[in-house]
C-alpha positions as CSV (number, residue, x, y, z in Angstrom):
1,X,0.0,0.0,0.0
2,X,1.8,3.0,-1.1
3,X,1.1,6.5,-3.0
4,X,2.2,6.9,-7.0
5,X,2.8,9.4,-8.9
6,X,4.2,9.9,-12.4
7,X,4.3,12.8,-15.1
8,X,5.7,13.4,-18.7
9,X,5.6,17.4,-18.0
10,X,9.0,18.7,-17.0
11,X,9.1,19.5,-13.3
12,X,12.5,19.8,-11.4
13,X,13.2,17.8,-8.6
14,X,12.3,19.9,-5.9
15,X,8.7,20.3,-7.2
16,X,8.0,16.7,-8.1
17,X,9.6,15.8,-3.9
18,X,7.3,18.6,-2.8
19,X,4.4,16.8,-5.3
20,X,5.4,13.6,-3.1
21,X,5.3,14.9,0.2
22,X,1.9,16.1,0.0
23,X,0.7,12.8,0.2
24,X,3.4,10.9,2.5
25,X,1.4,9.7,4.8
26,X,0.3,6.8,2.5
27,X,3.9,5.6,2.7
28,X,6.4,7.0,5.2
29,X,8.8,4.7,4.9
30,X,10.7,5.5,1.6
31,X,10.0,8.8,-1.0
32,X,11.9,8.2,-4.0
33,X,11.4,9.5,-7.1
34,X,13.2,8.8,-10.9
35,X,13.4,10.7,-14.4
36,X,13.5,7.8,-17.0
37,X,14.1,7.9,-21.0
38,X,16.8,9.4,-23.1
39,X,15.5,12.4,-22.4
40,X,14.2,12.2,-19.3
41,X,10.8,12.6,-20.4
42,X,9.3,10.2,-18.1
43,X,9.4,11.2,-14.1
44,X,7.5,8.3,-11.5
45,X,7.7,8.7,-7.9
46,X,6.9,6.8,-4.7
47,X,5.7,6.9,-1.3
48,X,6.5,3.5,0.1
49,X,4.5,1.7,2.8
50,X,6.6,-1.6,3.2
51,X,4.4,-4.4,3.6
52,X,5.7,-7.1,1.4
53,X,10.1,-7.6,1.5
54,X,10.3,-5.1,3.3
55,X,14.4,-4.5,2.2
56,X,15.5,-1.3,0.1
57,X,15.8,-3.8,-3.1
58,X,12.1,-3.5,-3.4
59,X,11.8,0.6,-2.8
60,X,10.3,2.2,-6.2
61,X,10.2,3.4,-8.6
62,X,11.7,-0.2,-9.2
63,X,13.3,-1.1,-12.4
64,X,13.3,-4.8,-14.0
65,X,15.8,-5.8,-16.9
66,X,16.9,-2.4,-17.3
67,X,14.1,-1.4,-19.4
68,X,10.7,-1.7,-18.0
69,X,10.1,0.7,-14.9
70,X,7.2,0.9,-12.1
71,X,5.3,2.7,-8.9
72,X,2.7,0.6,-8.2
73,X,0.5,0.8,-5.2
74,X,-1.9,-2.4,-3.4
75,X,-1.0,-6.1,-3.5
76,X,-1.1,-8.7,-5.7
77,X,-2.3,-11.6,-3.4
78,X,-1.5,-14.3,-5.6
79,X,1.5,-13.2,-7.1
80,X,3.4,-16.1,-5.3
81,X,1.9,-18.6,-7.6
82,X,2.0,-16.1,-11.1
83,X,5.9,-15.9,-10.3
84,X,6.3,-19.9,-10.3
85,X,4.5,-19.9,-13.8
86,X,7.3,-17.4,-14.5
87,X,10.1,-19.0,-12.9
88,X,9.4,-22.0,-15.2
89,X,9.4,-20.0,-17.9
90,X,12.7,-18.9,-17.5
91,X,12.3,-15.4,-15.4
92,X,14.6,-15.0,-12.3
93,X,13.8,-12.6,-9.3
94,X,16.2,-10.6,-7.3
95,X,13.5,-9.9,-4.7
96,X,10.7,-11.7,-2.7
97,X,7.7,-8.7,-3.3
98,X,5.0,-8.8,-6.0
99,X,6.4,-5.8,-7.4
100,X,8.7,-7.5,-9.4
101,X,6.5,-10.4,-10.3
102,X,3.9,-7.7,-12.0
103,X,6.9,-6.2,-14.6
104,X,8.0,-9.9,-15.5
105,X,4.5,-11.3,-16.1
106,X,4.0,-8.0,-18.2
107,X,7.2,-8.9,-20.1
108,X,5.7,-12.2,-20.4
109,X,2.0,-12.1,-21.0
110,X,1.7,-8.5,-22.6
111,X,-1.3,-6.0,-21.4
112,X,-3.7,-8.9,-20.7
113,X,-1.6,-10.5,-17.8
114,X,-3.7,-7.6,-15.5
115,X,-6.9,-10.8,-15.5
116,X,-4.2,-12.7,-13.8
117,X,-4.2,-10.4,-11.4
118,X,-6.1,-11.1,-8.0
119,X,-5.5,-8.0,-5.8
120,X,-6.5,-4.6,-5.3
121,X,-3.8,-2.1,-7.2
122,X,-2.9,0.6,-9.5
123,X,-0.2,1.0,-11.0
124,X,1.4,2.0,-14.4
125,X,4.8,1.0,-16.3
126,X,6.8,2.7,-18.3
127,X,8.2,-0.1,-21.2
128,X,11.2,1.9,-22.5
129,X,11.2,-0.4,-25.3
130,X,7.7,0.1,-26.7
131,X,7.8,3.6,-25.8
132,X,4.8,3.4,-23.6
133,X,3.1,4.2,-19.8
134,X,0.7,1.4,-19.5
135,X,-1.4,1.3,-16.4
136,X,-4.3,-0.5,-14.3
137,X,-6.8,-0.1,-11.7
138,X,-8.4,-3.2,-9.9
139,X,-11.3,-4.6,-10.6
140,X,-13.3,-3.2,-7.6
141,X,-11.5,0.0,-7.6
142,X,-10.5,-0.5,-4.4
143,X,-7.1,1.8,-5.0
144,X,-7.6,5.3,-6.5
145,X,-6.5,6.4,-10.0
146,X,-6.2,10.0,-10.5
147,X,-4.5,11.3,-14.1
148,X,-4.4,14.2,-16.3
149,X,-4.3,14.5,-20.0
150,X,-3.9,17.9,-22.4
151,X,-3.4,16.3,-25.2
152,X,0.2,16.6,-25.0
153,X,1.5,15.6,-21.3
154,X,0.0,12.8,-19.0
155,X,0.3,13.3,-15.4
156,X,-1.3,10.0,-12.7
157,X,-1.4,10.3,-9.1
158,X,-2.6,8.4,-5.9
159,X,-4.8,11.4,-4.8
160,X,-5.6,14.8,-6.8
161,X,-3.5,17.0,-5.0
162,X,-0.4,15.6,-6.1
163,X,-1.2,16.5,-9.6
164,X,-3.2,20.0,-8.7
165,X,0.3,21.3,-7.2
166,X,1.8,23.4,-9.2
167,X,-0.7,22.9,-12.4
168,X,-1.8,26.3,-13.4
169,X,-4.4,25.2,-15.8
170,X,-7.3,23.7,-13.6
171,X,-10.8,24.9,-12.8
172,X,-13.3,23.6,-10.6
173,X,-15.9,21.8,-12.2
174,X,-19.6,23.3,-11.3
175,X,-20.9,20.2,-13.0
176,X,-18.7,17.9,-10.0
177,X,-20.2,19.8,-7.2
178,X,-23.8,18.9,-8.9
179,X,-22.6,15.6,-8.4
180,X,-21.6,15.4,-5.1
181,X,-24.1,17.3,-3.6
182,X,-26.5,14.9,-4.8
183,X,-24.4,11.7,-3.8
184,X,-22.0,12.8,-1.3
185,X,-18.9,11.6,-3.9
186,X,-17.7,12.3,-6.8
187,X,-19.2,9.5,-9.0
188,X,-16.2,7.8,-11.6
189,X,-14.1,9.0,-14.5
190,X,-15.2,12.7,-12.6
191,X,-12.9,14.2,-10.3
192,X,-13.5,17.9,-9.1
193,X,-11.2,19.6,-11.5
194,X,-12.9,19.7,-15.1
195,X,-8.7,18.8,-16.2
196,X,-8.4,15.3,-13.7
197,X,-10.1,12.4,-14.2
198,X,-10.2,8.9,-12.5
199,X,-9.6,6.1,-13.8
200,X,-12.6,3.5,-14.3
201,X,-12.4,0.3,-11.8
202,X,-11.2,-2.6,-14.0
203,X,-10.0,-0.7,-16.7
204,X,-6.4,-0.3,-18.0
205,X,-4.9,2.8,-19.6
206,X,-1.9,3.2,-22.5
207,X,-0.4,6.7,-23.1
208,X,2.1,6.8,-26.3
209,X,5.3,8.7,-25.8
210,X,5.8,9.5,-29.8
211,X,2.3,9.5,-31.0
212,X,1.2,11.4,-27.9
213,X,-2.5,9.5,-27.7
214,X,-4.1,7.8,-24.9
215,X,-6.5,4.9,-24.7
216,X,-8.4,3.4,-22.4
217,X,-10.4,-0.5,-22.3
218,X,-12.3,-2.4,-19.6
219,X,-10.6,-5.8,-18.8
220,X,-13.2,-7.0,-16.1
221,X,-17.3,-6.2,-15.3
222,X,-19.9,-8.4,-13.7
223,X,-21.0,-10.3,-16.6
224,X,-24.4,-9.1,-17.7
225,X,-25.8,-12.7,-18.3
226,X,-23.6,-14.8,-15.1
227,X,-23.4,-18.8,-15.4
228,X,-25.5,-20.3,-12.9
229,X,-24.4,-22.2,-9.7
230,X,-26.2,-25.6,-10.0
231,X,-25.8,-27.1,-6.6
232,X,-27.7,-26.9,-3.7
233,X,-27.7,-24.6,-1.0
234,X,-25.7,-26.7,1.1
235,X,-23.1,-27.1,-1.6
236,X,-23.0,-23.4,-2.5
237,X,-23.2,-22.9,1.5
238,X,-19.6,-25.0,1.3
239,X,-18.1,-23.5,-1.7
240,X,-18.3,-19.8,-0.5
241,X,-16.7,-21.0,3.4
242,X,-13.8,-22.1,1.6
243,X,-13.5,-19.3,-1.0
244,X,-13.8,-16.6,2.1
245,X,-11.5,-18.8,4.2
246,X,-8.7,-18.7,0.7
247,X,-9.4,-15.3,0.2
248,X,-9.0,-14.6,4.2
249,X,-5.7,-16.4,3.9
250,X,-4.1,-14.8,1.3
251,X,-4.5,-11.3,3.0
252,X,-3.0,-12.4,6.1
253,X,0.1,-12.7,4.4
254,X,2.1,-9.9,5.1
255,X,5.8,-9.3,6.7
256,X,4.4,-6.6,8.8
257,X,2.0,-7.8,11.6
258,X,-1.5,-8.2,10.3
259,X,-5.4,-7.7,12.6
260,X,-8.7,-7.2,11.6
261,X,-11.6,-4.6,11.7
262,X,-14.3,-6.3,14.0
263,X,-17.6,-4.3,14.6
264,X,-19.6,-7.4,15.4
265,X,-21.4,-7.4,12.4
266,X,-22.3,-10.5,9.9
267,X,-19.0,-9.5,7.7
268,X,-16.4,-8.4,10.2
269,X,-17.0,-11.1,12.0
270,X,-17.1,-14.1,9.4
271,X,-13.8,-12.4,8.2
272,X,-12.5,-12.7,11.6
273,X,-13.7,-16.1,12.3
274,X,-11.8,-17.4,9.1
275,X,-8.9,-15.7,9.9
276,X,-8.5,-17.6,13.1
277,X,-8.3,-20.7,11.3
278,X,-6.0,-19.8,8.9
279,X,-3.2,-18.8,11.1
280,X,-1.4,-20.2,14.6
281,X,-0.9,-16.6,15.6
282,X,-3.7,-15.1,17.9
283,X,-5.4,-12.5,15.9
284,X,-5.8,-9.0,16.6
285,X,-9.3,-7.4,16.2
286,X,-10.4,-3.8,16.9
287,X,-13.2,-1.9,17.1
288,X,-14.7,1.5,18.3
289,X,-16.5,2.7,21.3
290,X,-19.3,5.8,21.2
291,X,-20.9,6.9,24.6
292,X,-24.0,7.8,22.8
293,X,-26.8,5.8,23.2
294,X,-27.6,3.8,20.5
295,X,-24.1,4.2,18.3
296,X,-22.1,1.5,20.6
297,X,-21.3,-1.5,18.9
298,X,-19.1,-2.8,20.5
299,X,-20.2,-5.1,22.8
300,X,-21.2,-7.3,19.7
301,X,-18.2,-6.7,18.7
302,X,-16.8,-8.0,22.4
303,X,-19.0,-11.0,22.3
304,X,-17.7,-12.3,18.9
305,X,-14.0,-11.7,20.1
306,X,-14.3,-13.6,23.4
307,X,-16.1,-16.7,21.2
308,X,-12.9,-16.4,19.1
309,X,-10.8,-16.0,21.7
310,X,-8.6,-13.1,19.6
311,X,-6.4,-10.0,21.0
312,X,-9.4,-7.6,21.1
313,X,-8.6,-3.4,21.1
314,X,-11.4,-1.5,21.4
315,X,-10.9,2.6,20.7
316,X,-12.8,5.0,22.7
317,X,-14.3,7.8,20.2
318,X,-15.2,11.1,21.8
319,X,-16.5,14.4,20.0
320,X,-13.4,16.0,20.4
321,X,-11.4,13.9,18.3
322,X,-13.8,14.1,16.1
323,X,-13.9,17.1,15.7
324,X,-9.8,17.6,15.0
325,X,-10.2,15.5,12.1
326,X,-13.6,17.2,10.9
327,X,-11.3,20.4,10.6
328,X,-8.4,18.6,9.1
329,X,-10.9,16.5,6.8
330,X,-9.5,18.2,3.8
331,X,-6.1,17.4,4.1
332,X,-6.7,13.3,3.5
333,X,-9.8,13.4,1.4
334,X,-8.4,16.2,-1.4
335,X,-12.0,16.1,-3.1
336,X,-15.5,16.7,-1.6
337,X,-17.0,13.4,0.2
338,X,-19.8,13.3,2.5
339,X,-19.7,9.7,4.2
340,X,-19.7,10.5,7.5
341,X,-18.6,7.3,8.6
342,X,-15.0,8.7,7.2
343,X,-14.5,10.1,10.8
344,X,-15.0,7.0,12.6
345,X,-13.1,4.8,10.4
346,X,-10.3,7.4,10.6
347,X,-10.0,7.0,14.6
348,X,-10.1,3.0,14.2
349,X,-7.7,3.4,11.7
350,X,-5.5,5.9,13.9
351,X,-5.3,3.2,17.1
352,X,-5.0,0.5,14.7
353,X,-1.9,1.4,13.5
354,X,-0.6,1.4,16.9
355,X,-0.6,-2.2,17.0
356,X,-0.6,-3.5,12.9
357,X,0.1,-2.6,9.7
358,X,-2.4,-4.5,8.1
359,X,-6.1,-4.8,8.9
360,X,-8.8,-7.0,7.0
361,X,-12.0,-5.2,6.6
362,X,-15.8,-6.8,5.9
363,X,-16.3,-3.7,3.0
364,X,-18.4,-5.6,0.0
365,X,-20.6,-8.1,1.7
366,X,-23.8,-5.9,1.6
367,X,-23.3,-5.6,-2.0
368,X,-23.2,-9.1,-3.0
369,X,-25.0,-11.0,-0.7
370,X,-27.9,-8.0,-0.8
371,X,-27.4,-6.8,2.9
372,X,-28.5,-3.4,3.0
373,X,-32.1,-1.6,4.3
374,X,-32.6,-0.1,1.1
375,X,-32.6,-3.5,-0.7
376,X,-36.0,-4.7,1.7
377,X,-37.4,-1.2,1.2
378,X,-37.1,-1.9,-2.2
379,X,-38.8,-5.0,-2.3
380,X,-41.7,-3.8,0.0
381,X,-42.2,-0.5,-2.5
382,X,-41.9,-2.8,-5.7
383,X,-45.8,-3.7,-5.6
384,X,-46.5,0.2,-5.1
385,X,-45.3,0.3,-9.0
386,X,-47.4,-2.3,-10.1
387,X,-50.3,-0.1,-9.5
388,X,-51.5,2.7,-12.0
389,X,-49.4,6.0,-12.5
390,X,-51.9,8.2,-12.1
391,X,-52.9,6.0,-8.5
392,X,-49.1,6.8,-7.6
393,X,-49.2,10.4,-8.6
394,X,-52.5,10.3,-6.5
395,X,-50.7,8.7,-3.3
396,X,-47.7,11.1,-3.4
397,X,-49.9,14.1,-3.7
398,X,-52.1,12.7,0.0
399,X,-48.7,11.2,1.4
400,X,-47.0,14.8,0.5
401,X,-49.4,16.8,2.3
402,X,-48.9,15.0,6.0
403,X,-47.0,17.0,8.3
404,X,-44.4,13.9,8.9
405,X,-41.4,14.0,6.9
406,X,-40.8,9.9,6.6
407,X,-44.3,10.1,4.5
408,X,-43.0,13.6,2.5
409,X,-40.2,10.9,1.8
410,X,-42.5,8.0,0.1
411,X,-44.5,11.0,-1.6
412,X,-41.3,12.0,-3.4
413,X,-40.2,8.3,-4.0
414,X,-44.0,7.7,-5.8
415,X,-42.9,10.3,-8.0
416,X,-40.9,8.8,-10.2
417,X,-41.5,6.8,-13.3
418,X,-40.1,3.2,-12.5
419,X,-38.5,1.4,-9.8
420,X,-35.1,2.0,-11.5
421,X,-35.2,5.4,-10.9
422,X,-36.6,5.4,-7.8
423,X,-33.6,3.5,-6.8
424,X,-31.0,6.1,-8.2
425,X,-33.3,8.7,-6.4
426,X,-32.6,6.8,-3.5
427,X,-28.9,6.4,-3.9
428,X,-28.7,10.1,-3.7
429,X,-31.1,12.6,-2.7
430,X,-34.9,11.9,-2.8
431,X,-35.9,15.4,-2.1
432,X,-33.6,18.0,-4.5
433,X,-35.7,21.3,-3.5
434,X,-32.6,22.7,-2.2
435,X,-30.1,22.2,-5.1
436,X,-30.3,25.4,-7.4
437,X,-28.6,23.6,-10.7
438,X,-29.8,22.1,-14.0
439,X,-26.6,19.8,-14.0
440,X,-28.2,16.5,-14.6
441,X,-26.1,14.9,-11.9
442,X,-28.3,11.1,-12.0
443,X,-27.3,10.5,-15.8
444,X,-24.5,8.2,-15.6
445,X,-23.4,5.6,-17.5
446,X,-23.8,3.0,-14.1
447,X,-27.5,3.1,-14.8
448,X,-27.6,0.4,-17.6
449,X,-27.0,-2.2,-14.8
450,X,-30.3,-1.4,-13.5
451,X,-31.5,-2.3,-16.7
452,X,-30.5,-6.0,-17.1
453,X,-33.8,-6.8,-17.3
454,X,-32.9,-10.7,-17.5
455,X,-31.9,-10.2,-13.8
456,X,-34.7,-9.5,-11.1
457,X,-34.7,-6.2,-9.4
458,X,-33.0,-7.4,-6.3
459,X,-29.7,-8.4,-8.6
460,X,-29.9,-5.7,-10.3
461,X,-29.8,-2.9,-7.7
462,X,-27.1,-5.3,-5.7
463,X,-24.8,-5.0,-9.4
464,X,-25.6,-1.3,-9.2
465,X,-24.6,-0.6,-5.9
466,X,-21.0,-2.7,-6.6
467,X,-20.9,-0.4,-9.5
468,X,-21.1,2.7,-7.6
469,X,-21.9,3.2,-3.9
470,X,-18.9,0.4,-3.5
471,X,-16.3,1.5,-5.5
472,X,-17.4,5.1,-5.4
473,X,-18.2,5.6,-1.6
474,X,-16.5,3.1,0.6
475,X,-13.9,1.9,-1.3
476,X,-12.8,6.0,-1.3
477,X,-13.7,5.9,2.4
478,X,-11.6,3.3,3.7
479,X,-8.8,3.8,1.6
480,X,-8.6,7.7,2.7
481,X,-9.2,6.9,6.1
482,X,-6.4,4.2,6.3
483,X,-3.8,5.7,4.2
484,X,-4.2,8.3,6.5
485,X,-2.5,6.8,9.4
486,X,-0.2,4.4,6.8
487,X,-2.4,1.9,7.3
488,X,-2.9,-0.6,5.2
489,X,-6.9,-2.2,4.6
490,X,-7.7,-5.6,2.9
491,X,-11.0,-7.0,2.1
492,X,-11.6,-10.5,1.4
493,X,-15.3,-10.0,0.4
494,X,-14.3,-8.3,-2.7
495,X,-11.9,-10.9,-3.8
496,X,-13.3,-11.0,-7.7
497,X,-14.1,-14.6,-7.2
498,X,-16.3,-14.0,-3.7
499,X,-18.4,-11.2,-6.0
500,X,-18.5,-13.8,-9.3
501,X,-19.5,-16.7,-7.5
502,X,-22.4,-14.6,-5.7
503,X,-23.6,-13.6,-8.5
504,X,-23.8,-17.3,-9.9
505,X,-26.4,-17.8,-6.8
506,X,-30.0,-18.3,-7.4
507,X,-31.8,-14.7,-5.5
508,X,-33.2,-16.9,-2.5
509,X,-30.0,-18.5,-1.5
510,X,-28.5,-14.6,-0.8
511,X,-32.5,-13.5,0.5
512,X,-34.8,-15.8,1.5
513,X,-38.2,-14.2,2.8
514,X,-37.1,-11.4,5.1
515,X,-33.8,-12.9,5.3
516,X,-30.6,-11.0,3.9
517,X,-27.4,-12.1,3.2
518,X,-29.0,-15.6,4.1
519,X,-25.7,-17.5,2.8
520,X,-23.1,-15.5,4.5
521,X,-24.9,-15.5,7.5
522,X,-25.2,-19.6,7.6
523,X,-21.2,-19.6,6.9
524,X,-20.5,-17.3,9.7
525,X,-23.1,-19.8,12.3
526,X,-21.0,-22.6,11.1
527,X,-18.2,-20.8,13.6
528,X,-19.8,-18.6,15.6
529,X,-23.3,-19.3,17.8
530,X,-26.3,-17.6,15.7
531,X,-27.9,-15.6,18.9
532,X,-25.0,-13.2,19.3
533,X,-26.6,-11.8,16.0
534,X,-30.2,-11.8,17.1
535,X,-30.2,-8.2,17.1
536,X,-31.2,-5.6,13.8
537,X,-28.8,-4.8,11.1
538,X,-26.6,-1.2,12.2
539,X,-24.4,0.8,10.3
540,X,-21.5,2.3,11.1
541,X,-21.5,6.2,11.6
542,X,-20.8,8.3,14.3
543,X,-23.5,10.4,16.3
544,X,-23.1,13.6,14.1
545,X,-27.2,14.1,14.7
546,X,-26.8,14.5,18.1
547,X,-23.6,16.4,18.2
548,X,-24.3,19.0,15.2
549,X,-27.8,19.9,17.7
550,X,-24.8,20.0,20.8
551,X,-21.5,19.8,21.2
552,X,-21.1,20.8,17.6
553,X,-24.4,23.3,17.4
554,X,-21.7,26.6,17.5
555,X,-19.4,25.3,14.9
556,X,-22.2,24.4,12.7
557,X,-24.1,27.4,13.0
558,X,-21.1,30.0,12.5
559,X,-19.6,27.6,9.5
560,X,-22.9,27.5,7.3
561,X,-24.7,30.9,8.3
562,X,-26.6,32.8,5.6
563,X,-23.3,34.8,4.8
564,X,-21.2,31.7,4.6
565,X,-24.2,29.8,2.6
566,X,-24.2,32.2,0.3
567,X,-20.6,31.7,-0.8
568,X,-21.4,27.8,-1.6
569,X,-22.3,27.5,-5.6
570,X,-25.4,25.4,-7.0
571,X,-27.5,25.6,-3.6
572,X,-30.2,27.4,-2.6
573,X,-28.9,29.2,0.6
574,X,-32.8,30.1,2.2
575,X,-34.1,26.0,1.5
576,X,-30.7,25.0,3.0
577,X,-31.0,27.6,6.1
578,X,-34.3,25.7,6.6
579,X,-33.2,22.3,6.5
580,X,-30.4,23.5,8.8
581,X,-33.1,25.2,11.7
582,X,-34.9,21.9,11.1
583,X,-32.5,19.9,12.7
584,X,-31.7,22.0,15.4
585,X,-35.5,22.3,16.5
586,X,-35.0,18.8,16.4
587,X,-38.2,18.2,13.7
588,X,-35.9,16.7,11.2
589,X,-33.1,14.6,11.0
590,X,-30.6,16.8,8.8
591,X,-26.9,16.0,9.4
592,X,-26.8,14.3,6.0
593,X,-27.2,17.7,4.2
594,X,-25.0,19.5,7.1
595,X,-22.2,17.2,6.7
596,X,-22.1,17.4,3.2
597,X,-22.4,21.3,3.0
598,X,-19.3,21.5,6.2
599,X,-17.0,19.1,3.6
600,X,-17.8,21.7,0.4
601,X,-16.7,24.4,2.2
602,X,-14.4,23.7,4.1
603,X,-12.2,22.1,0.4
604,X,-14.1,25.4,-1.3
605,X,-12.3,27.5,1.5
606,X,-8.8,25.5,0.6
607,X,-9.4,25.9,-3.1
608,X,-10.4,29.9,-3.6
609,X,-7.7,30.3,-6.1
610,X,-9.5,28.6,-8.8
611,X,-12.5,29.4,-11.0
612,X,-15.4,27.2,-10.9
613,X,-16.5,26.3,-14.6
């Protein structure tokens, strides 16, 4: 887990170490940086975090045959068995990391060896001999891709701000904002500079020195039409135990100590469970501690760690804390994103750290195994569509009119024309009143998975969601919030198999009745008792509702006054000052919006030196 960075445009040294440092804490341990070509037209740089050989051999940029160059951040978990097909074929190895396995299978197997690759990474090469930067994001997008083209140069980093130092030709892009006020991230290739881009999750991208042109292709999706598991449940119950348990072991190999993120919930704890068996060691687990009523966890998270018997931390999280790294939020996620659960995972990755360098996360259950609220409110409001428009229309108009806002909620979800859209509608923002745009911020490409028709709605919202909310929201969240505090965070459940085979599984065998994530739930009772989880589904978030109306109310109130509203673009300041004495009267639950409005401005406030376009 590292930071890269790499540009054709001709900075000196000093700017591309000062381009580096901005983003060190995603790999204190080595910055080095290289200019490559005959001209040394080609600069790549590297902030190390040494997980894997930990020895200055395998510090990058790292060089293989002379020729073929690299900065390459994530792990390649089977890279062990790709570098004995190699060693067969004749390739030798200086070091023990996956580094070097990645430029000899490229040397071997061309662009396609990335569908070799089972990891989470992105990196790019620079082949001397073709004259060529080729790079790659993971499948799930688990590790960010940042570039920018002109036409002429092509510069990639880790995180935006590497490439927005010292680039005099960026604006702000109004269009971005729409976005992420109505989703609370900036949805993929967007970034919030018209001029940067992301690169899509399971794509790779070619830039050619001499002809100056770059290209892009997918080499990965969820297949569209998925062969079909034909066993029964008990044999599919099987199968998946022993994928999670090989996907559980290959992340707990590491040179650097290794734990894992327990909350106490279904997927935490079946990746904890599986971890105990595949290692003698005693296995460190951590979780986080609220005083507020009803945002502790952790006593679930206790109970599951005592049935295991593993080295449990738990970290005490207090508004203070939370509200040094609200202020400082900027600093580690260098775009606009509203997940409040960013601050949480930030502290857990903080203590963490004190103890591993490694931590194996549940992230991607929910998404395959259809875990979330939204997918039972889904099913529930499906038979509401099956009923006349103009009935709809005529329910939203009497539902609109009650004073409660949960039923001004289903009146604006009626609205809308099919199920699929209610969905996206629900992703974001039901109620829009107070955006002041005509960006159409809900057309994206994404959508089309909603429309595989030959799947039922449940599988299709479940593809969506791995489509966006995954690789958008959390897969940004965790990786921001652990790079943070050099941490580095691996999750089993989005091993490409795990989300293939899932989606090979008839509907019922993932939610059965009012059963979700029926199968991953029936794994984890095979090693830990069913009643510790006789409790309902939580997320995990911090108790911003309660501390925005008072420990927080002052800091809220001066930070997004009418003045200070004002100065926010694409909002209407008097709807917004509304929603905001809402939730201080305590009528509405608002912190959503709040949150989201306190991230804007505070990277608006960071940013003023460039025009918004």
């Amino acid at each position: 887990m590292c930071g890269i960075y790499g540009t054709t445009i001709k900075y000196n040294e000093n700017q591309v170490k000062q381009k580096l440092e901005r983003t060190s804490f995603r790999g204190p341990d080595k910055l080095g940086f290289e200019y490559f070509g005959n001209d040394k037209n080609v600069i790549f740089g590297h902030n190390r975090l040494a997980i894997i050989d930990l020895d200055a051999r395998s510090n990058q940029p790292f060089t293989y045959q002379e020729k073929i160059h690299i900065v390459f951040n994530g792990e390649i978990y089977n890279f062990q068995s790709i570098k004995k097909e190699l060693v067969k074929n004749g390739y030798q190895f200086k070091t023990t990391s996956d580094t070097e396995v990645i430029c000899a299978a490229y040397l071997e197997y061309g662009n396609s060896f990335v569908s070799k690759l089972n990891g989470m990474f992105a990196f790019v090469i620079y082949d001397e001999y073709k004259q060529k930067l080729f790079g790659a994001r993971d499948r799930m997008g688990q590790k960010p891709f940042y570039y920018y083209f002109n036409g002429h140069d092509f510069e990639f980093a880790s995180q935006i701000s590497s490439i927005q130092l010292f680039n005099k030709h960026l604006t702000i892009s109004s269009k971005s904002i729409s976005y992420y006020l109505a989703w609370g991230f900036i949805p993929d290739p967007f970034s919030i500079f018209n001029e940067v881009n992301k690169l899509k999750a399971g794509h790779t991208i070619e830039f050619d020195l001499q002809t100056k042109t770059l290209k892009q292709e997918p080499y990965w999706d969820i297949n569209k039409e998925p062969s079909k598991f034909t066993g029964n449940y008990n044999d599919a119950k099987e199968t998946l135990n022993d994928l999670i348990k090989d996907a559980v072991s290959l992340r707990l190999f590491a040179d650097v100590p290794v734990g894992v993120f327990l909350s106490g919930g279904i997927d935490s704890s079946v990746i904890s469970a599986l971890a105990t068996q595949t290692t003698t060691s005693k296995v460190k687990t951590f979780s986080v501690k609220f005083n507020e009523k009803g945002f502790d966890e952790s006593t679930y998270a206790q109970q599951v760690a005592n049935h295991l018997n593993t080295d449990h931390h738990v970290i005490q999280c207090n508004y203070s804390e939370g509200l040094d790294l609200i202020e400082n939020f900027n600093t580690y996620y260098d775009e606009p994103f509203a997940d409040a659960s960013a601050i949480p995972s930030m502290l857990l990755a903080k203590y963490t750290r004190e103890k591993v360098t490694v931590a194996l996360s549940g992230d991607g259950g929910d998404e395959s195994f259809i875990g979330y609220h939204r997918y039972k409110w889904m099913k529930q409001v499906s038979s509401l569509y099956k009923l006349p428009n103009a009935v709809r229309k005529l329910s939203s108009s009497i539902a609109g009119a009650m004073p409660h806002y949960r039923l001004k909620m289903i009146a604006n979800g009626l609205k809308h024309a099919s199920l699929e859209d209610l969905y996206v509608a629900t992703a974001t923002d039901v109620d829009f009143s107070w955006l002041n745009t005509q960006d159409n911020f809900l057309n994206i490409s994404e959508k089309e998975y909603l429309e595989h028709y030959s799947k039922n709605l449940l599988e299709r919202i479940s593809d969506f969601d791995l489509k966006t909310y995954l690789n958008w929201d959390i897969n940004t969240k965790v990786d921001r919030a652990t790079m943070a505090y050099s941490l580095e965070a691996r999750a089993p459940l989005m091993d490409y198999r795990i989300v293939e085979f899932a989606r090979s599984l008839p509907t019922d065998f993932k939610y059965q009745g009012t059963n979700q994530k029926r199968i991953l739930k029936d794994v984890l009772y095979k090693h830990v008792p069913k009643h510790i989880f006789d409790r309902p589904k939580a997320g995990f978030t911090m108790p911003f509702s309660e501390w925005f109306k008072n420990d927080l109310k002052d800091y809220v109130l001066s930070e997004l006054n009418d003045d200070e509203l004002k100065k926010i673009p694409n909002i209407n300041h008097k709807e917004v000052s509304i929603r905001i004495k809402q939730h201080m009267n305590g009528s509405w639950n608002r912190y959503p919006l709040i949150w989201k409005l306190l991230v804007l401005k505070q990277w608006l406030n960071a940013n003023k030196s460039y025009n918004i376009v």
